[in-house]
N, C-alpha and C positions, 0 to 999 in steps of 0.2 A: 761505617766506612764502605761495607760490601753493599749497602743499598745507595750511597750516593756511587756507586761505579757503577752498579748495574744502570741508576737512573743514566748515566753520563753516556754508557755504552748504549743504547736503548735508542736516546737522542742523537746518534751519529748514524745507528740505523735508518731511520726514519727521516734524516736527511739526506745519507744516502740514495735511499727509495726515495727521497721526493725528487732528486738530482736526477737521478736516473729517467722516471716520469716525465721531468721538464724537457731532457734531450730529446727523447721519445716523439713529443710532442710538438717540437719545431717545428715551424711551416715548413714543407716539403720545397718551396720556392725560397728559402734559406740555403735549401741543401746543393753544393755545389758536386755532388754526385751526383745527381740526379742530370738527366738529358735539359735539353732548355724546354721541349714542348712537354715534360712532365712539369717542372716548376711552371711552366705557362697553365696549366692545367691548373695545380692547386693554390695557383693566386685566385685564379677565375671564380673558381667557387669559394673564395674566400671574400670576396668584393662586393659589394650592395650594389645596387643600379647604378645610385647616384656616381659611384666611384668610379663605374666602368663607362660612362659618361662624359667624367672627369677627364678621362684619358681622350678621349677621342677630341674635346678641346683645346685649340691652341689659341696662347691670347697673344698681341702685339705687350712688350713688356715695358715699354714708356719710351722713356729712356731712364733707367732704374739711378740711384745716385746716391752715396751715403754710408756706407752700401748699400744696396736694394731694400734689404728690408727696415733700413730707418729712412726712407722716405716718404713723407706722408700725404704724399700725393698718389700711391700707390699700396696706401695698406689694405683697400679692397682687394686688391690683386694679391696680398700676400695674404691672407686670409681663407681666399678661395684655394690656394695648395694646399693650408692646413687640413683644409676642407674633403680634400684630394677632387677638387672641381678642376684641375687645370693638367693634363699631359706634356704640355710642352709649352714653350715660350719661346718666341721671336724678337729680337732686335734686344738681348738683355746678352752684353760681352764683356770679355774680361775677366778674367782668374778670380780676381776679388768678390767682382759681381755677380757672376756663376754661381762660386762657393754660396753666397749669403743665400739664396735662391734655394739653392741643393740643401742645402741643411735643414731649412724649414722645411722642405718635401719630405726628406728623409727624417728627420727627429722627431716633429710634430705633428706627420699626418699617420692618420691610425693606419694603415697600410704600408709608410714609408716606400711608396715607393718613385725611386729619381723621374726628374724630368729631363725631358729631352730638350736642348739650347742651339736655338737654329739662327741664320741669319744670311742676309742675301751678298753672299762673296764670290761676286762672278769675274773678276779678274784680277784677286789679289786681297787679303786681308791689310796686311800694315805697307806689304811689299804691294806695289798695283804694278802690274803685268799690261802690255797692249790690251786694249779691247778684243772679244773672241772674232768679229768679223776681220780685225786688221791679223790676230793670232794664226786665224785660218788660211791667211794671205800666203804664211811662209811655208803651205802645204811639206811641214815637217811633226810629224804627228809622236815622234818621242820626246821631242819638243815640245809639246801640248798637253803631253802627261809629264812634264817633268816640271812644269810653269802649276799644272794643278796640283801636282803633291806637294811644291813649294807652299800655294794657299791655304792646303789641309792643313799642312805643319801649324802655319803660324795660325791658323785660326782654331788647331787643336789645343795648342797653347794657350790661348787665348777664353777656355771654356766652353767651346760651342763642339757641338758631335752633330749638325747637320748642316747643310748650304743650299739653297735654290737655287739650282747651276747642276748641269749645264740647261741652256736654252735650247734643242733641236728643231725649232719650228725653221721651215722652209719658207724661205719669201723672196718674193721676185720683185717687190715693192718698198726703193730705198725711201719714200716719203715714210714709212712707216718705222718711228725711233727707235725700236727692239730692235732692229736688223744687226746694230752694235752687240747685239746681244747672242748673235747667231754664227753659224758658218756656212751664211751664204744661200745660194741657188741650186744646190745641189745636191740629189738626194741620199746620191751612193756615198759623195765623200759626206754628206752631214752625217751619214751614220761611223763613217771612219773615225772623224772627227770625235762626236757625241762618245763613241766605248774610248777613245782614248784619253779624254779626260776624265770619264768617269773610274777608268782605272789609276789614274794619278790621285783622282780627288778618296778613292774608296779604300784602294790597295786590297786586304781580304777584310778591313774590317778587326785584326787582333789585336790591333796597337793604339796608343795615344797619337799616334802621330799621321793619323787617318778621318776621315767625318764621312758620314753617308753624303751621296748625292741626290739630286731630286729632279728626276728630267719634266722638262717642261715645254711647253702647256698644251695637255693631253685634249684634242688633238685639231690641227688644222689652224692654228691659231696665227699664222702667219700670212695668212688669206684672207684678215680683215680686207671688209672693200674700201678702196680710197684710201688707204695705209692709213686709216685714223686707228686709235687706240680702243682698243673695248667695241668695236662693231663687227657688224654681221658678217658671216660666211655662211656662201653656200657654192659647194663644190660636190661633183658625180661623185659615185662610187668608186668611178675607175680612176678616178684623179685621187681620189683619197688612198685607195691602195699601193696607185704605183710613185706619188709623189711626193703626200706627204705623211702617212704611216710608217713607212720603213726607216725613216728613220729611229723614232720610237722604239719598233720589235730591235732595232741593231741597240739601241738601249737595254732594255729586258735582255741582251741575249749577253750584254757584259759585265749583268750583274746590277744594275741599278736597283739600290736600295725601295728607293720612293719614289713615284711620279705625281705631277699636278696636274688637278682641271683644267681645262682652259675657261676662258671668259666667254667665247663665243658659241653659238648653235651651230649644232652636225646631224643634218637630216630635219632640223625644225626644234630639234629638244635639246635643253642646254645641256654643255659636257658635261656638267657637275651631278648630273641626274640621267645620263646618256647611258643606259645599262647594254646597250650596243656595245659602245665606246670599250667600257669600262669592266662590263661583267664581260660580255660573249667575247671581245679581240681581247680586249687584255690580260684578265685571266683564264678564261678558256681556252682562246686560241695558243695564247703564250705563252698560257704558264706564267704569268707576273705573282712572285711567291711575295712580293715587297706590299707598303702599303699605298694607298692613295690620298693625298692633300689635297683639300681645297685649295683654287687662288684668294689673296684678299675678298673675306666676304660671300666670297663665288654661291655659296649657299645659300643665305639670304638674299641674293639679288634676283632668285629663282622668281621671284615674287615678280622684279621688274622685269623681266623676261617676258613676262603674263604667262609662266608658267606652273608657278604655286601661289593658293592663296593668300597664304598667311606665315610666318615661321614656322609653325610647329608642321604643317604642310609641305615646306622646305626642306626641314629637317626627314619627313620623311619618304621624301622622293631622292633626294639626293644618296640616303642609305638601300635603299632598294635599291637603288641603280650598281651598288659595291663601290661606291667615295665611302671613307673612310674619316680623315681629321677634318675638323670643321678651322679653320684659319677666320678668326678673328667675328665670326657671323654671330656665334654664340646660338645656335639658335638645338644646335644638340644637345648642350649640355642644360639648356633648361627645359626641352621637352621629348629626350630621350626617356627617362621613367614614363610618360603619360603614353607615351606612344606603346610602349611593351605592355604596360599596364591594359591598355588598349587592345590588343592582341595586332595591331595593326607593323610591329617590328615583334618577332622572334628573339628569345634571350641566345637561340643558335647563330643567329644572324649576329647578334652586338657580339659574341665572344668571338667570333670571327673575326671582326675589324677590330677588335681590343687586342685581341692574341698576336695580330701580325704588329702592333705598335710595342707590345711588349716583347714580342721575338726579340725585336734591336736593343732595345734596352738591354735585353741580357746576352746580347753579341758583343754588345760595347764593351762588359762587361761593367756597367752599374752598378748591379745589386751589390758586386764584390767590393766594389768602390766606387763611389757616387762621385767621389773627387778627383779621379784618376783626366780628369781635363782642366782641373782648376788647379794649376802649380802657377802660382805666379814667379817664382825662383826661374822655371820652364818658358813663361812669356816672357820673361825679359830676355832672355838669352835665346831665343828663336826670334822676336819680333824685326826684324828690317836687318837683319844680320848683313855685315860685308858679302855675305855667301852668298845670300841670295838679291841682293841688286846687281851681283856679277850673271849672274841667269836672266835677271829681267830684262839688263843690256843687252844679252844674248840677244833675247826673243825678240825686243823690240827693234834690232836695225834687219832683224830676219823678216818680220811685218810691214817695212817701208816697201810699195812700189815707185818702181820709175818705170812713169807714163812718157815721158818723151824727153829725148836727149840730142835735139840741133848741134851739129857742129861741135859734139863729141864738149859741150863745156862742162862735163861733167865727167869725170871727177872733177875737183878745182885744182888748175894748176897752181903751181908755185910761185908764177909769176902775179898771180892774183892774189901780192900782199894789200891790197887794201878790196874790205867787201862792207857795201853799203845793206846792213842789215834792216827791213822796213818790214813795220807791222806790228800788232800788236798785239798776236798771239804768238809772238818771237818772245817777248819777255813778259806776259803776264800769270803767273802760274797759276790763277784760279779759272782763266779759261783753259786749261791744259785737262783738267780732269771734267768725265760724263759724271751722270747721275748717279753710278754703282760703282764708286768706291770704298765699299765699307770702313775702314779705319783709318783708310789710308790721310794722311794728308798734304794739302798741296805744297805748302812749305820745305816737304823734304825732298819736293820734286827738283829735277835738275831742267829748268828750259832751257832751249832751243839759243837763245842768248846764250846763256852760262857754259852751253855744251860747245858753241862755237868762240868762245874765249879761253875753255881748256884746252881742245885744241890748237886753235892759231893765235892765243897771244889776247890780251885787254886792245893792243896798240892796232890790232888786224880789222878790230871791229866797228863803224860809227851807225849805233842807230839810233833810229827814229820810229814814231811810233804811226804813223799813216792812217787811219782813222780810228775812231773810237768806239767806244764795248759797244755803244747801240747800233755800230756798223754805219754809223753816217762820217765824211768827212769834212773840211774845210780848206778853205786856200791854203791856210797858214800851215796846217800837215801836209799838205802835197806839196808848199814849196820846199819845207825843210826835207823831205824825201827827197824830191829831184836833184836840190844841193847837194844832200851826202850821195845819190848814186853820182853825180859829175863827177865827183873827186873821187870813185871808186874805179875798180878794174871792174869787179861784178856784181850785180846785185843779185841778191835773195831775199825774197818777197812770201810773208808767210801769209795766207788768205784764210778764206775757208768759213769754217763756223767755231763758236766757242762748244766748246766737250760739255757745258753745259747744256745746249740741244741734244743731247746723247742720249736712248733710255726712254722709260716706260713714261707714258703721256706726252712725249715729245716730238708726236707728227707735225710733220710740216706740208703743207701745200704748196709749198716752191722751195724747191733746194736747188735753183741757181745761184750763182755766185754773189751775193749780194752789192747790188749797186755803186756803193762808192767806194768796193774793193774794184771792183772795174774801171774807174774812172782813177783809182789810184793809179793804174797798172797803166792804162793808158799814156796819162802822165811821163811814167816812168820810161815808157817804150820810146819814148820822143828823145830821150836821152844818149840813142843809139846802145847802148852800154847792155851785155847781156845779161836776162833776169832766168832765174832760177826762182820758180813759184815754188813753193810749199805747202801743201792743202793739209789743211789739217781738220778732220771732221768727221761724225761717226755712222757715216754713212758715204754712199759714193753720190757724188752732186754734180751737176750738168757742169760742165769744164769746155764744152760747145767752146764760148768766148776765150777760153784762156789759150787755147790753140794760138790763136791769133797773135797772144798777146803777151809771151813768152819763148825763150829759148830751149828751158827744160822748164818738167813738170813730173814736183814727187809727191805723192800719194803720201802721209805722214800719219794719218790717221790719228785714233788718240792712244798714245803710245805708253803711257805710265811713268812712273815714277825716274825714270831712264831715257826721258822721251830728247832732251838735248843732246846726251852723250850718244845716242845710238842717230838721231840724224846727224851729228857732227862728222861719224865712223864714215858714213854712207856718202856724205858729200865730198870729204875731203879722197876716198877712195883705198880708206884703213879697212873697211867693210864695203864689197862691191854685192850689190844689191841683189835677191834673187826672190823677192815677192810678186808674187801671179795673184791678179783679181778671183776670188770668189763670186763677187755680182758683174754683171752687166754695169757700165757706167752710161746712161741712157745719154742722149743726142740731144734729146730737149722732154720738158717735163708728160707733153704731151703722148709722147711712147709709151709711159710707164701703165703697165707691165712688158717689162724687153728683157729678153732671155735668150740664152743660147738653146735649149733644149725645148722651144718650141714645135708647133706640128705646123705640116707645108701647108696646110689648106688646097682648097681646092681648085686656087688659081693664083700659084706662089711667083712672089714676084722676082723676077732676075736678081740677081749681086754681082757685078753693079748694072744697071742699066732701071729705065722708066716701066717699061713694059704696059701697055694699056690696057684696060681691063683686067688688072692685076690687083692683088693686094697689097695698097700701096700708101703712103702716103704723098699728097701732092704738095706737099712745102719742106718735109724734110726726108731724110733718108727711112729707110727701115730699121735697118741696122744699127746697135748701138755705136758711141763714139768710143768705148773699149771695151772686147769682149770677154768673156767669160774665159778663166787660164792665161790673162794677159799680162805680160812685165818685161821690161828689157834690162837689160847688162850693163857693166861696160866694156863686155867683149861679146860676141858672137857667136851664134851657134848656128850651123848649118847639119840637115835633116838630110840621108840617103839611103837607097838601097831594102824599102820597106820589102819586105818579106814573110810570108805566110807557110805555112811546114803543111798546109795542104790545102788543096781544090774545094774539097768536099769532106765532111766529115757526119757522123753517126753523132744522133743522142746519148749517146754514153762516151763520144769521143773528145777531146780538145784539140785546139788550133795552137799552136805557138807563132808568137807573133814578134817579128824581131828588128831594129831597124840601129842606122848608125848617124851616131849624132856626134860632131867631130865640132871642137871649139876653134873657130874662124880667126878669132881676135888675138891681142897682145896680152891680155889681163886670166890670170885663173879665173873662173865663177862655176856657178852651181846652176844648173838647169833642171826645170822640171819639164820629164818627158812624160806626155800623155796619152792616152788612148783612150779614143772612141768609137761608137759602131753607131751602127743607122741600121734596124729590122724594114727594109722594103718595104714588103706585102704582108700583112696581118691581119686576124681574124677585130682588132679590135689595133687602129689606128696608133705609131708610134712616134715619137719623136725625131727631127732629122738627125739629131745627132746627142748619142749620151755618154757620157765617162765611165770607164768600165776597171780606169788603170790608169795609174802615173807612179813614176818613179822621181828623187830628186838624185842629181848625181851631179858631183863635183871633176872640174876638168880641168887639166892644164892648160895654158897656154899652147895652141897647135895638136892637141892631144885628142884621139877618136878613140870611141869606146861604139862597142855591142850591147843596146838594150835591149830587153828581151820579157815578154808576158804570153799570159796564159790565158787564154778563154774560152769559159766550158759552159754546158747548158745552162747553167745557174744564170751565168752571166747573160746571156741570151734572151731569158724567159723575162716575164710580167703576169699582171697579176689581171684578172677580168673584175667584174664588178660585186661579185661575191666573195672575194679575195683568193680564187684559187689560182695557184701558179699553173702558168703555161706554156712549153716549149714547143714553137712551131716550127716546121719544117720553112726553105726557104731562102734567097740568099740575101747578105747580109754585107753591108761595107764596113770596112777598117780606117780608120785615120788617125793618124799619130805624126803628134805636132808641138810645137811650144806653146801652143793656145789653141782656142776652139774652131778658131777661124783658119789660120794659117796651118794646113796638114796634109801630109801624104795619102794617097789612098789604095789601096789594093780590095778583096772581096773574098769571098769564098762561101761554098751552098750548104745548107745545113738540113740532112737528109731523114 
């Protein structure tokens, strides 16, 4: 009996010691004591090439179905996790779909370690939010982080911890289909803009109810020439630094997780491989602690660039340069090993760009729980909530401009119980939505129809549909339009483009008003009866003719899932309008590029007048047909009393700048008050006029307020051609206005 207990005692020891040994033994990137750059640390040296490889691969993930991994259409794709060939995955959503995904990473691959679940949610996962160009319109920027943490929610819920959003490229080119994608012509607020979403979409990063962002497309990318997609740029040094980089650094400075290639060349060498770009400004100069993404492919296209020969060549110009995840090219993950093997990439170099993909991973908090974004209990009770289509409304009747208001018909009176509804982006809801709406769908939209029958009634409304999807008409649409305007008090006329133009690959070489929307309008005009145009489209489009050919004119843009109920707010005058353009709305196509923040040349031509031998054109104006900060009310705003707190001020001094803006009209609204300056004389040519400041301020009826900012060197200075900031002595004008054009001005020297 004492030897079977010694044996029995003997074997507890010994498993004790081996228990003990086992704890011992745990990978140290198990250990949640540990800091995250030690666990980064003794993953690294626990991972083979192939594995660290692995990671820096992301693949397009089908569209997974089944769940993801019983679909056998992609069981090479599931295979390769096993594998640990695969870091992250794009386009694979959903609680369900996620999970199936996650578990194979995490169960079956010898490393177990999560992948990252990206996808492109640039204004709205289930919920869709205005487009960012019409978003930026309602220059209310707590507004614009509260619309992206709305999309983080639900598309946290939803399984995904990353987005490709925000867009920061600057572009002065509405042919070009991204611009829906941006906020605008302008540098200072695109970086306003750019941190305030990314802090809606990122928050710190500790929660489920967050995703990294991914700013994009690093750098210059909105300078394609002829606004076509995927083509060339080439722009100076000093155009790079002072117009379109900073938006970017105002990125890195709010924390952006990740940023993207772009498509195009900067300086002759693609971005993807642009160690300029990439290595010296963006993390040298800036500290970018985050990682860097390829766009679709961007790496293997090095090739048709004619700047690498082959993929494995690709693959290793683009790592040299410090790009990071290969999106969809593959061309890392099959000849990373050969390349180190090679001596031609350093193992210091791959832990590098491994280590910043696995930083996130364990910020997410992953390792701890791989599933902490896939509760499907989670997605159902976050996805399109009441809560949040009451936000989208918000934002979307905040995004309407009104371009032009004749004879005040606008708001709609109440005597205008019958309104002849024409058009056929009034009631179709699949031209209502662009290209990026990730989940959302059109069904749950509310048109421009439905939104003008909840509020006036089924019996208020008779429409018609005025020409068809391929934008061509017939007699037989024009006469039944003309009929229902006869028998109407007013009409509203929806025009424009379908949301399907909206978006990546969708330049257009003419964004006039398409022809037999013209000839509809025309029609209509004969009728005497006033029209209320509707433009709705994801870009701003020559509206030259519609001046002529209307009474008012609202900018509707492509508005989301809220898009009837917030124009209904707006029209009827339940919501009194206070969106200011972002872009120029050119005059005709042939101006384009037209901007307010232009340089005078050297033989600038009067506003208004011909002036000969001027820079001009001789058929049509200069100037666009609305400028840049432009939108009206339905009440009034009168500007007085600008004022400056001094003459002359010192480089370490500020100016305070103050002026009174007194509401004219009958109606409360909101105004944006702006401020701009013009640098004179400079060692390196400025713009006439730049934004430096705006405020939005709500007024009453009859009511005057004291607005008031602040402008210090910072604001004054620019950047030369090596990127060093520059404050020059000098004097400097002030203008502060409701738009770019229309502004007071005063000056002062700066010593």
């Amino acid at each position: 009996m004492k030897k079977v207990l010694l044996v029995f005692q003997l074997f507890l020891l010994v498993g004790l010691i081996t228990a003990q040994k086992s704890s011992t033994n745990l990978p140290a990137y198990k250990n949640t004591q540990l800091s995250i750059n030690q666990r980064i640390a003794d993953l690294l040296k626990r991972m083979t090439i192939q594995e660290k490889a692995g990671q820096l691969n992301q693949l397009n993930g089908g569209v997974f179905t089944g769940p993801a991994l019983n679909d056998p259409g992609q069981k090479g794709k599931v295979q390769m996790v096993r594998d640990g060939k695969v870091g992250s995955f794009l386009n694979v959503t959903g609680a369900k779909e996620t999970r199936a995904i996650q578990e194979v990473a995490v169960k079956e691959s010898r490393m177990g370690i999560p992948i990252l679940f990206a996808f492109d949610v640039i204004h709205g996962y289930k919920t869709i939010f205005p487009i960012p160009l019409a978003e930026a319109c309602s220059w209310d920027l707590k507004q614009m982080e509260i619309n992206s943490a709305i999309s983080a929610k639900e598309s946290s819920a939803a399984g995904l911890h990353w987005t490709f959003a925000p867009m920061v490229d600057i572009s002065t080119d509405p042919r070009w289909g991204r611009v829906m994608e941006g906020a605008g012509e302008d540098t200072y607020y695109g970086g306003l803009v750019a941190a305030a979403r990314i802090k809606g979409l990122q928050g710190n990063l500790d929660d489920a109810a967050h995703i990294m962002a991914c700013v994009k497309h690093f750098a210059a990318y909105g300078a394609v020439e002829a606004g076509r997609e995927y083509n060339h740029v080439d722009v100076s040094r000093v155009a790079l630094w002072n117009k379109y980089l900073p938006t970017y650094k105002a990125s890195v400075d709010a924390g952006a997780a990740t940023i993207m290639n772009s498509f195009n060349v900067v300086d002759g060498i693609p971005a993807s491989a642009n160690s300029f770009l990439v290595d010296d400004v963006l993390k040298k100069r800036w500290g970018f602690k985050g990682f860097v993404v390829s766009d679709w492919g961007s790496f293997g296209e090095l090739i048709n660039h004619g700047y690498a020969t082959d993929d494995k060549d690709a693959a290793m110009k683009a790592l040299l340069s410090g790009s990071m995840m290969d999106m969809e090219s593959k061309v890392v993950v099959e000849h990373l090993p050969a390349l180190v093997k090679e001596g031609k990439i350093t193992m210091q170099q791959v832990d590098e760009a491994v280590g910043k993909i696995l930083y996130y991973k364990f910020k997410l908090g992953l390792f701890e729980d791989p599933y902490k974004f896939s509760d499907e209990a989670r997605e159902k009770a976050v996805l399109f909530s009441p809560e949040n289509r009451a936000v989208a409304l918000k934002a979307a009747q905040s995004s309407i401009v009104l371009l032009k208001n004749n004879n005040q018909v606008l708001p709609l009176k109440k005597s205008a119980s019958k309104i002849a509804l024409v058009g056929l982006y009034a009631k179709s809801k699949e031209d209502m939505f662009d290209f990026w709406i990730a989940n959302g769908d059109a069904k749950d939209a509310v048109s421009i129809y439905e939104g003008l029958q909840n509020k006036l009634g089924a019996g208020s409304i008779d429409y018609s549909q005025g020409y068809n999807a391929d934008n061509t008409t017939s007699e037989t649409l024009i006469n039944e339009a003309v009929k229902s305007a006869n028998n109407a008090d007013v009409v509203i006329a929806t025009i424009g483009l379908s949301g399907k133009l909206g978006g990546e690959e969708r330049s257009l070489a003419n964004i006039n008003i398409p022809e037999a929307q013209i000839q509809l309008l025309k029609a209509l005009q004969k009728t005497g009866k006033p029209i209320v145009v509707l433009v709705n489209s994801g870009r701003p489009m020559v509206l030259t003719q519609i001046q002529d050919l209307s009474t008012a004119i609202v900018q509707c843009w492509i508005l989301g899932t809220e898009t009837g109920n917030a124009v209904a707010n707006v029209l009827t005058g339940a919501y009194n309008p206070s969106g200011k353009t972002v872009m120029s709305f050119p005059y005709a196509v042939g101006q384009i590029p037209v901007y307010y923040n232009h340089f005078n040349t050297n033989r600038p031509a009067p506003d208004p007048g011909d002036g000969a031998w001027k820079s001009r054109y001789r058929d049509i104006p200069n100037q666009p047909l609305y400028p840049f900060g432009y939108g009206l009310s339905y009440t009034t705003f009168a500007y007085s009393g600008l004022k400056l707190s001094a003459s002359a001020i010192a480089k370490t001094e500020s100016v305070k700048v103050s002026v009174n803006v007194t509401n004219t009209g009958k109606m409360d609204g909101e105004e944006v008050v702006q401020l701009y300056i013009r640098d004179l004389t400079a060692s390196i040519v400025r713009p006439v006029k730049e934004l430096k400041g705006f405020q939005k301020i709500n007024l009453k009826a009859g009511e005057s307020k004291s607005v008031e900012f602040t402008l210090s060197a910072k604001d004054l200075s620019f950047y030369d051609a090596n990127g060093k900031t520059i404050v020059e002595a000098g004097k400097f004008n002030v203008f502060v206005g409701g738009d770019s054009k229309n502004t007071l001005m005063s000056s002062f020297d700066l010593k």
